[in-house]
C-alpha positions as CSV (number, residue, x, y, z in Angstrom):
1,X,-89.2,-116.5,-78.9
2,X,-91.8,-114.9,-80.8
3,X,-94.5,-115.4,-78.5
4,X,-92.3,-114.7,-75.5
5,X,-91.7,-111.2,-77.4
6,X,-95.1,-111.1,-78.1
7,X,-96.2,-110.9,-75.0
8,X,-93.5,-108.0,-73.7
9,X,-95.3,-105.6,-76.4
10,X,-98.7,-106.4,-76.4
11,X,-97.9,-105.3,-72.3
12,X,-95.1,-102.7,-73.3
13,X,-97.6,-101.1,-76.2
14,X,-95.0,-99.6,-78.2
15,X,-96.2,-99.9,-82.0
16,X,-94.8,-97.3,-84.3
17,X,-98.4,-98.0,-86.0
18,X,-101.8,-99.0,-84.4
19,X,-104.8,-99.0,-85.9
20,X,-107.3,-101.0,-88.0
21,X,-106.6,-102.8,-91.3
22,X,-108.4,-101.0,-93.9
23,X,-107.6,-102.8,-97.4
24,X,-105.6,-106.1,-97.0
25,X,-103.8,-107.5,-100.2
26,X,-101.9,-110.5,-99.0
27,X,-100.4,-111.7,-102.3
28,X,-98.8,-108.6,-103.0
29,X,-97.6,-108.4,-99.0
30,X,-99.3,-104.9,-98.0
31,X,-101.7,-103.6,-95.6
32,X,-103.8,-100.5,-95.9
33,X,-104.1,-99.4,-92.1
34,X,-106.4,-96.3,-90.4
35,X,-104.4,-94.7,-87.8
36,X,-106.2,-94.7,-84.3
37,X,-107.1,-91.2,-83.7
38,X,-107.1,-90.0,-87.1
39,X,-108.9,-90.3,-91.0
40,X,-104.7,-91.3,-92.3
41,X,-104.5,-94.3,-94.1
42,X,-101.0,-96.0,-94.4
43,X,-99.8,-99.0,-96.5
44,X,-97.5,-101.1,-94.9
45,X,-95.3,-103.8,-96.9
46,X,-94.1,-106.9,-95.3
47,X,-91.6,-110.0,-96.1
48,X,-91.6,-113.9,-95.6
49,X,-89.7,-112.9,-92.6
50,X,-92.0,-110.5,-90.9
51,X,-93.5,-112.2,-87.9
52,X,-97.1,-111.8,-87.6
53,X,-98.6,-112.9,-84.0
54,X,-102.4,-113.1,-82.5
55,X,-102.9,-111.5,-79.6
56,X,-105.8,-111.5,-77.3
57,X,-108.4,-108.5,-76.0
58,X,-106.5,-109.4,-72.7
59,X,-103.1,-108.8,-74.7
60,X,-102.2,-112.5,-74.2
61,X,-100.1,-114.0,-77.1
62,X,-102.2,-116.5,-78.6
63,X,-99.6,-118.2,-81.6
64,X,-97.9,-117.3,-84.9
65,X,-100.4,-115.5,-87.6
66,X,-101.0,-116.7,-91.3
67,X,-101.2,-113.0,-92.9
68,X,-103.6,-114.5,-95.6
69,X,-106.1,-114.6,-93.1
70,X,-105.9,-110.5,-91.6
71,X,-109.6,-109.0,-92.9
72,X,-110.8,-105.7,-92.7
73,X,-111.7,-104.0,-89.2
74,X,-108.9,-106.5,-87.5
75,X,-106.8,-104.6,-85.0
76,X,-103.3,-104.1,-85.7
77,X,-100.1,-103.3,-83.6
78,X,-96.9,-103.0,-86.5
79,X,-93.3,-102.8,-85.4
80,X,-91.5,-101.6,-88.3
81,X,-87.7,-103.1,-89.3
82,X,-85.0,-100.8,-88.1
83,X,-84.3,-97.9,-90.6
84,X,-87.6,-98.5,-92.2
85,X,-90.8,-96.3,-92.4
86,X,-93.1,-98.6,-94.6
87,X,-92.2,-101.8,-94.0
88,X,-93.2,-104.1,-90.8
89,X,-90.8,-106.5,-89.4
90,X,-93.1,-107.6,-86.6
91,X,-96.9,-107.0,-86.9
92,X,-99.7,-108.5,-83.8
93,X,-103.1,-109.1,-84.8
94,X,-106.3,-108.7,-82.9
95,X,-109.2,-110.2,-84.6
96,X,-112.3,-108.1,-84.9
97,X,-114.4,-110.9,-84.3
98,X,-112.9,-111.9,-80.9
99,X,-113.6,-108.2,-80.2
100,X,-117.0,-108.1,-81.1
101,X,-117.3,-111.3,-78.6
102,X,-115.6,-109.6,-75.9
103,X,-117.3,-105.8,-76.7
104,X,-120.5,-108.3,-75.7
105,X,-119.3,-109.5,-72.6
106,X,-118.6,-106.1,-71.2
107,X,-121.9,-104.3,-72.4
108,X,-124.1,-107.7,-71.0
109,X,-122.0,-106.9,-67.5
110,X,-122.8,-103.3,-67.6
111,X,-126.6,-103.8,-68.6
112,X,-126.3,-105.9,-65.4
113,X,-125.0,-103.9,-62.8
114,X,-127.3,-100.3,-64.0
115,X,-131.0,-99.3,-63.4
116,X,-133.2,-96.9,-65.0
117,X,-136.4,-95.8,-62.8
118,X,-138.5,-93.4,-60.9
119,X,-137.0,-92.2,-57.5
120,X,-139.9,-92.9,-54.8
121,X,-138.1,-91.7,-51.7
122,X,-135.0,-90.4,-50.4
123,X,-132.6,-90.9,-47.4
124,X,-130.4,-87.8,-47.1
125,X,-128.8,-89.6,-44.0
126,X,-127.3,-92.6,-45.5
127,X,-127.6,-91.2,-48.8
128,X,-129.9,-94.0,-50.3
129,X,-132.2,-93.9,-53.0
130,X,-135.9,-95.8,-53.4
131,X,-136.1,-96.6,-57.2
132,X,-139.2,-98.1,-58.8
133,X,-137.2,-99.5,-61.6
134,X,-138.0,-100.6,-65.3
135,X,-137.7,-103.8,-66.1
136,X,-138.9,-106.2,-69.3
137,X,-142.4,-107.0,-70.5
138,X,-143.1,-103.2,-68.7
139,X,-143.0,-104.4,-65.3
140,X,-140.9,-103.0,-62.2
141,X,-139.7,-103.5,-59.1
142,X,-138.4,-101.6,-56.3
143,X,-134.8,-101.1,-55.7
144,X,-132.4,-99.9,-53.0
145,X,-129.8,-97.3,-54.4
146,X,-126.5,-96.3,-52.3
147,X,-125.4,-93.7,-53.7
148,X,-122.7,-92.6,-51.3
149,X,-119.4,-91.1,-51.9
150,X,-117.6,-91.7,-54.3
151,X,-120.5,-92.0,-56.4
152,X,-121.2,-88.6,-59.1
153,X,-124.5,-87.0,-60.1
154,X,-124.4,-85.7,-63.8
155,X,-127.9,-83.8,-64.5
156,X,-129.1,-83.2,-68.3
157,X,-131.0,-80.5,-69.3
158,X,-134.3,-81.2,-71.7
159,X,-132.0,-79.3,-74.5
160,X,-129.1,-80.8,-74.1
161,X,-128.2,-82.2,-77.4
162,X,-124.8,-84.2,-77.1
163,X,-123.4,-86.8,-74.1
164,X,-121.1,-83.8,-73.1
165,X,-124.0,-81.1,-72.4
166,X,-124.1,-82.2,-68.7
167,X,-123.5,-80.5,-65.4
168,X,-122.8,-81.8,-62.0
169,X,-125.7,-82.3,-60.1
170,X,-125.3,-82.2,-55.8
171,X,-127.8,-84.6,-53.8
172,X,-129.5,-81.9,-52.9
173,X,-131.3,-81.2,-56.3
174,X,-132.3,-84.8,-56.4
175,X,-136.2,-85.1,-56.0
176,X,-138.9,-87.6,-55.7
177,X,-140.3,-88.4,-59.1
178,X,-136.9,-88.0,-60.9
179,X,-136.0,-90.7,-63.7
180,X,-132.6,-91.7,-63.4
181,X,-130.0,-93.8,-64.5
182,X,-127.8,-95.4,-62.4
183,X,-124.3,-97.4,-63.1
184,X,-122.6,-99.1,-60.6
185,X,-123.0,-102.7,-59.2
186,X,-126.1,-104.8,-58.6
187,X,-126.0,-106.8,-55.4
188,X,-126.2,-110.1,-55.6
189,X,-129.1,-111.5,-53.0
190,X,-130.7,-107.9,-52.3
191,X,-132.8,-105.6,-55.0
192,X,-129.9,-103.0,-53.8
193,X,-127.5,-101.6,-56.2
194,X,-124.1,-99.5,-55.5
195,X,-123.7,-96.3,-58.1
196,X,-120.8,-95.1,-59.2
197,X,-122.6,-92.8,-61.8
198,X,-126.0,-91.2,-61.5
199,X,-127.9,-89.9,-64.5
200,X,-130.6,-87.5,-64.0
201,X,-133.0,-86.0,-66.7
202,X,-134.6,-88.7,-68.3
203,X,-131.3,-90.4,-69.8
204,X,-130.5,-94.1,-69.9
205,X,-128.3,-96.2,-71.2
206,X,-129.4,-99.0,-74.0
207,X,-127.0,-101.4,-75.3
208,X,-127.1,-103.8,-78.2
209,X,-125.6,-105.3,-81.2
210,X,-124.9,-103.4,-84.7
211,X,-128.0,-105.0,-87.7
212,X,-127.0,-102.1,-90.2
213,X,-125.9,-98.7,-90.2
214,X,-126.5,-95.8,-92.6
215,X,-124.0,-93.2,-92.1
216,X,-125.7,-90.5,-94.6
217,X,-128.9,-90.2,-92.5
218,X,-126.8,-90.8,-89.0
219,X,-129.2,-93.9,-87.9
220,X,-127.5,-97.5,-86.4
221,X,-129.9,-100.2,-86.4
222,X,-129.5,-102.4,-83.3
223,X,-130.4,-105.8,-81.8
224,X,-131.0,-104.8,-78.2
225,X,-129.0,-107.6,-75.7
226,X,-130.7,-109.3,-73.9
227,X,-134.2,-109.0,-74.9
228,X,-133.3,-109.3,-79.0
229,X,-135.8,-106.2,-79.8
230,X,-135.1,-104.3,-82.7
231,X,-133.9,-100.3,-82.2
232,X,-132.8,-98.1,-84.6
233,X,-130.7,-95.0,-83.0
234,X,-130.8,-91.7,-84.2
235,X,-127.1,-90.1,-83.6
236,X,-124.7,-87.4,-84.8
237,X,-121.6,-87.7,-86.7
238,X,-119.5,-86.4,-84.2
239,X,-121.3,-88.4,-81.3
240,X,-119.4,-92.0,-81.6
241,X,-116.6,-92.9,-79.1
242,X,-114.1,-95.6,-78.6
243,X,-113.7,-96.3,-74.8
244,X,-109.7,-97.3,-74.4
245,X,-108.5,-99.3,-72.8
246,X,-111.6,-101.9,-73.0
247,X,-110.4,-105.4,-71.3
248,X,-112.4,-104.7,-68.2
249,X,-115.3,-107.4,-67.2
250,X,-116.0,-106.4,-63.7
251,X,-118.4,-103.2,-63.6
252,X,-117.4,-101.6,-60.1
253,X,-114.4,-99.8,-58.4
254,X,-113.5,-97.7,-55.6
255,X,-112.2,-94.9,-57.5
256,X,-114.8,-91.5,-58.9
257,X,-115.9,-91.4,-62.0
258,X,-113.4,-89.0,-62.9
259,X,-110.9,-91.6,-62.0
260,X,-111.9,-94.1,-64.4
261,X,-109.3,-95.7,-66.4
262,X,-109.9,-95.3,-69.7
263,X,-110.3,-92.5,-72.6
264,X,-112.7,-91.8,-75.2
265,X,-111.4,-91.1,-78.9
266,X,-113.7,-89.9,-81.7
267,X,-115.2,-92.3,-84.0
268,X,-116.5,-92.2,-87.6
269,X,-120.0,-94.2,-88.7
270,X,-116.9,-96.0,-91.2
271,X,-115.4,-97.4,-88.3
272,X,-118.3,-99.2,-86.6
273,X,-119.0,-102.8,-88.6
274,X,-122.1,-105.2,-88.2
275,X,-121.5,-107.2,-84.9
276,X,-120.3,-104.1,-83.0
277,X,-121.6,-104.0,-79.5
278,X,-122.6,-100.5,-79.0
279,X,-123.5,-98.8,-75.9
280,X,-126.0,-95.8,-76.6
281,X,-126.8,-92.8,-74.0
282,X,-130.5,-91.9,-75.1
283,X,-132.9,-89.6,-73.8
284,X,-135.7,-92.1,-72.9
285,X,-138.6,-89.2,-73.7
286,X,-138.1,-88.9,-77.2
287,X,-138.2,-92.8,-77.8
288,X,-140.9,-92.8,-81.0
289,X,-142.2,-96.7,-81.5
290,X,-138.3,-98.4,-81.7
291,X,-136.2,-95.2,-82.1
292,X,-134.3,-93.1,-79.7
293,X,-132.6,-90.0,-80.2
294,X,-128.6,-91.5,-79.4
295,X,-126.8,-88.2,-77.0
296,X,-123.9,-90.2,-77.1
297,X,-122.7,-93.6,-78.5
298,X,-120.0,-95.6,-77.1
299,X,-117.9,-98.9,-78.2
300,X,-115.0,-100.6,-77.3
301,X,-112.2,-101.9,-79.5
302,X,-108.9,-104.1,-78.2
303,X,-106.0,-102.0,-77.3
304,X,-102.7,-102.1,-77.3
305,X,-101.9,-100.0,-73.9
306,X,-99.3,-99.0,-72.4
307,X,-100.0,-101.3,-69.2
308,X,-102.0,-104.4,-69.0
309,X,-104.7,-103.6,-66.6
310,X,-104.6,-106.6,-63.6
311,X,-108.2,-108.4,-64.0
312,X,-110.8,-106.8,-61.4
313,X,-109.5,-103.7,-61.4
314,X,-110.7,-101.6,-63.5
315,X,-113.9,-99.6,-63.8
316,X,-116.2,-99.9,-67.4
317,X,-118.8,-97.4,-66.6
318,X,-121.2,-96.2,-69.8
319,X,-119.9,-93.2,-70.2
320,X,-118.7,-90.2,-67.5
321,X,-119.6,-87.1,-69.9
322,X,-117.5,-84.2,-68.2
323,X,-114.2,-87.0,-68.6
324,X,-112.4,-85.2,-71.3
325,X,-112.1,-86.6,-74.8
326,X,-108.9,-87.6,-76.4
């Protein structure tokens, strides 16, 4: 009955607290929990009785709990007893570290469907795009871009500062010689690529896994994936994002980027942990030996949403800047 119960919430997502598990203290039954979308801690009691079940990123049931074994970062979803405002009589656990595995899945997918390059010719036509595209070891190779409707321009000034200091940008301000980024899907036999999102102004997108962070002096040391390089990223406080929902593994979609089914929420440097998967939106001109300057970075926790998103779907693009922020 649990499980079957379970399941009905982790679709239904109505948790009178979400967040992360902050402090755990098991043998005196309490949890210490930061609110999603807020710096509020809460401590939560619970009894023998209170039912504590794993859920999956997918929001899948995956069995009863032991409560000795919630640490710190896991993802909580607490349903508290009837009449109560500190106690939990039902409480589903997402495990950090099945996060972290999933946040890798997405960001490898995304790395594999985007392009960073110099446009060599245009096709005002059919809208297509010649990029001479970076790849490893400093090598590169040319690539067909379709960048038909619905895909979005978003142009960056050299000033701009933060992911959000972008402005549309029409076809017809793209030139030869241009770097950009492009997000969309890879094709599978042809160098051709189908964007959904367009970057233009010498921004890409970099992705890797959290080594160490040091929140003082705003710098995230990462372990780029794929190649394993070392980058440290230089960021701003108020420049870390949760993308939410995050259970998509396919990187395409018919919708505009405007459409795209998920919200960013602000993040603290205290909420990011080693093994994070971070995506980072750097401007690729200011890369001294292995740091970037970090516009914008981007991760992806488990939620609880209100709807369980049908697999294929859904849309995980980098980042659309002018989507508003939670």
């Amino acid at each position: 009955m649990w499980i079957l119960l379970a399941a009905r919430l982790a679709a239904q997502g109505t948790c009178d607290l979400l967040g992360e598990v902050y402090v755990t203290n098991p043998f005196d039954q309490a949890l210490t929990i930061k609110s999603d979308g807020s710096a509020d801690l809460s401590t939560i009691r619970f009894l023998n009785q209170t039912q504590f079940v794993q859920v999956t990123v997918e929001r899948k049931p995956a069995g009863e709990f032991d409560p000795k074994n919630i640490q710190a970062g896991d993802r909580l979803c607490v349903h508290l007893l009837a009449g109560q405002t500190k106690t939990a009589g039902r409480v589903l656990v997402m495990k950090r570290l099945e996060i972290q595995q999933h946040q890798k899945q997405v960001f490898s997918t995304l790395t594999r469907n985007s392009a960073f390059g110099v446009v060599t010719d245009l096709n005002p036509q059919n809208r297509t795009i010649r990029l001479k595209e970076e790849v490893a070891g400093r090598a590169s190779q040319q690539v067909t871009v379709d960048a038909a409707d619905p895909a979005v321009f978003r142009h960056y000034s050299s000033g701009a500062q933060r992911g959000t200091e972008d402005i549309a940008n029409p076809w017809a301000r793209l030139g030869i010689g241009d770097q950009i980024y492009v997000q969309g899907r890879r094709g599978t036999s042809l160098p051709e690529i189908r964007a959904a999102v367009i970057y233009v102004g010498g921004i890409r997108g970099i992705v890797g896994t959290i080594v160490s962070m040091n929140g003082l002096g705003e710098v995230i040391e990462l372990r780029e994936l794929g190649s394993g390089n070392p980058l440290v990223v230089q960021t701003r406080r108020d420049a870390i994002f949760r993308a939410s929902p995050f259970v998509e593994i396919a990187v395409a979609g018919p919708q505009s980027a405007g459409s795209a089914p998920w919200d960013l929420y602000p993040l603290s440097f205290a909420d990011l942990q080693k093994g994070d998967s971070i995506g980072v939106l750097a401007r690729e001109g200011e890369r001294v030996g292995n740091t970037v300057t970090g516009l914008m970075v981007v991760t992806g926790f488990g939620s609880y949403g209100l709807n369980a998103l049908p697999a294929g779907s859904a849309t995980f693009w980098f980042i659309d800047p002018l989507k508003a922020v939670r």
